[in-house]
ROVEX-861318 format. One record per residue (C-alpha): residue in three letters; y, x, z. Coordinates in steps of 0.2 Angstrom, whole numbers, plus 5000, padded with zeros to 4 digits. Example, Ala and Ser with C-alpha at 12.3 -4.5 7.8 and 13.67 -1.06 7.14 Angstrom:
! ROVEX-861318
+------+------+------+------+
| resn |    Y |    X |    Z |
+------+------+------+------+
|  ala | 4978 | 5062 | 5039 |
|  ser | 4995 | 5068 | 5036 |
+------+------+------+------+
//
This chain:
! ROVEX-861318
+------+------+------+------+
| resn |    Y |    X |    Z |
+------+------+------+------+
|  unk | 5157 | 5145 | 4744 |
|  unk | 5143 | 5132 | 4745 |
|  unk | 5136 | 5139 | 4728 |
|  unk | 5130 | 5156 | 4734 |
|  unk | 5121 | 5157 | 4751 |
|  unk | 5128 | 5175 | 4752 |
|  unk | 5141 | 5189 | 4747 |
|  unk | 5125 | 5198 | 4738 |
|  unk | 5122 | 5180 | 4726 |
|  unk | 5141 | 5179 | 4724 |
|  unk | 5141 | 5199 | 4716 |
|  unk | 5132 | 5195 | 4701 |
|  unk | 5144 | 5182 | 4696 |
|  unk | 5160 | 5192 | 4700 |
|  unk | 5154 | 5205 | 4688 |
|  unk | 5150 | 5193 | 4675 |
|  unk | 5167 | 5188 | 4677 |
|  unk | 5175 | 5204 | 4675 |
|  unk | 5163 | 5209 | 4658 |
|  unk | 5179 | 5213 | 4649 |
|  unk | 5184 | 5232 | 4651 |
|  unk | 5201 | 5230 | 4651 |
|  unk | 5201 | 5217 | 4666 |
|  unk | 5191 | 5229 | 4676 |
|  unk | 5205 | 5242 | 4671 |
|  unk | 5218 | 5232 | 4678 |
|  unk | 5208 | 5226 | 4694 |
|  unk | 5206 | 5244 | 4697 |
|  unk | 5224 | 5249 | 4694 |
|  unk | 5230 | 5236 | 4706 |
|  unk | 5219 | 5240 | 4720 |
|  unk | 5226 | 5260 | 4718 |
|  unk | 5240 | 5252 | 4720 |
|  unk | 5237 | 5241 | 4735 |
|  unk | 5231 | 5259 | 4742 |
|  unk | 5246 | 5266 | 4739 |
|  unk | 5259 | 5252 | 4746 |
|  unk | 5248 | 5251 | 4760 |
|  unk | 5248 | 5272 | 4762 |
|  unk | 5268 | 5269 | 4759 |
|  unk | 5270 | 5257 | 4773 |
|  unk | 5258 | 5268 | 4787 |
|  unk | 5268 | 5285 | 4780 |
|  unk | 5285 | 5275 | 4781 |
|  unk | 5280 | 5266 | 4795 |
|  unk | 5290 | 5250 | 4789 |
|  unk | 5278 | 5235 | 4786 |
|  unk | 5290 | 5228 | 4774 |
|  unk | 5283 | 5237 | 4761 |
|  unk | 5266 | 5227 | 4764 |
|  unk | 5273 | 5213 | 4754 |
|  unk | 5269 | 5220 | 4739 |
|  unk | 5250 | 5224 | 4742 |
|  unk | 5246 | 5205 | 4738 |
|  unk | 5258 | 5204 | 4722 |
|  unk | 5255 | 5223 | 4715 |
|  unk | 5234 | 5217 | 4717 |
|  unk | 5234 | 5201 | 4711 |
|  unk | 5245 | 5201 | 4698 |
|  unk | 5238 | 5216 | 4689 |
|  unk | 5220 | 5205 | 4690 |
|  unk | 5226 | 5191 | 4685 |
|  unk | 5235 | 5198 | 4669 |
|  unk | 5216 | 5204 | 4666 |
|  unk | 5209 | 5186 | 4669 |
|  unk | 5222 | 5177 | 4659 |
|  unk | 5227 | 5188 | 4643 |
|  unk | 5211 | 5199 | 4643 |
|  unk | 5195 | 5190 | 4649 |
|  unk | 5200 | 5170 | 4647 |
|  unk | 5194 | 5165 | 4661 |
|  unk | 5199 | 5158 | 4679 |
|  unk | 5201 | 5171 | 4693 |
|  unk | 5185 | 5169 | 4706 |
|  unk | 5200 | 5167 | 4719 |
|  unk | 5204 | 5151 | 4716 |
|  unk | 5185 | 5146 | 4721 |
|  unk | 5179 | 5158 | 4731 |
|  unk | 5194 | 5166 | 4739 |
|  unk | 5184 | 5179 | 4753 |
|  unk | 5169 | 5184 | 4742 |
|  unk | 5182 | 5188 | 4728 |
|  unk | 5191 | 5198 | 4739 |
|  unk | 5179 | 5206 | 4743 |
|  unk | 5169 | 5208 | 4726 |
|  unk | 5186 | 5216 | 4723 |
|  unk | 5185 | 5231 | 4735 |
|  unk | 5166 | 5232 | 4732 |
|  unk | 5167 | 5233 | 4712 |
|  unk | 5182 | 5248 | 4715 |
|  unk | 5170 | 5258 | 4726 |
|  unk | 5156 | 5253 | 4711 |
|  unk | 5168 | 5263 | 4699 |
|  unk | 5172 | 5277 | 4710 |
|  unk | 5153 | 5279 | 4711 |
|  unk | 5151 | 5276 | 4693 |
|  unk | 5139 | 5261 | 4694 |
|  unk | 5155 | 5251 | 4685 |
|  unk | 5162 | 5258 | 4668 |
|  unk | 5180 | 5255 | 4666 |
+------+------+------+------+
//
C-alpha cells in the first residue's frame, strides 16, 4: 500500500479500474450476494454457509476483471483498500454517484 498514503488516494484508482460497466455489474451482484450468504448464515444460524461469502464475491469480480475489464484485480496489490473500495463503490451505486 506504500503507493497511496490513504484509502481516499486509493479510491480514484479503484474506480479507474472498474471503468467497464459490466465489471461494476458483477462487482455489485457479488457483494448482494455476499449480503445474502451472510443474511443466510445469521437467519440459519449455521456459519458454514459463510464459506461462500469470499467465493460468491470474488469470483463474480474477478470474472469482470478477467473477461470484461482486462486488467489485474486491485486485490492482488492492495488487498484491504480493495476490500474496502469494494463496499464503498456498492454504497456509491446505491446512491447513484456510480452508474452500473
Amino acid at each position: 500500500m506504500s503507493e497511496f498514503r490513504s484509502f481516499r488516494d486509493f479510491y480514484p484508482f479503484y474506480l479507474a479500474e472498474h471503468a467497464n460497466r459490466t465489471c461494476r455489474r458483477l462487482h455489485f451482484i457479488g457483494s448482494c450476494l455476499v449480503l445474502a450468504v451472510v443474511g443466510t448464515a445469521i437467519v440459519a444460524r449455521d456459519a458454514r454457509w459463510l464459506w461462500l461469502a469470499p467465493l460468491v464475491g470474488y469470483g463474480f469480480a474477478w470474472v469482470g476483471h478477467f473477461a470484461f475489464e482486462k486488467n489485474r484485480p486491485a486485490t492482488f496489490k492492495h488487498p484491504l483498500y480493495s476490500l474496502a473500495g469494494d463496499w464503498v463503490m456498492f454504497a456509491d451505486v446505491l446512491r447513484g454517484r456510480v452508474s452500473i
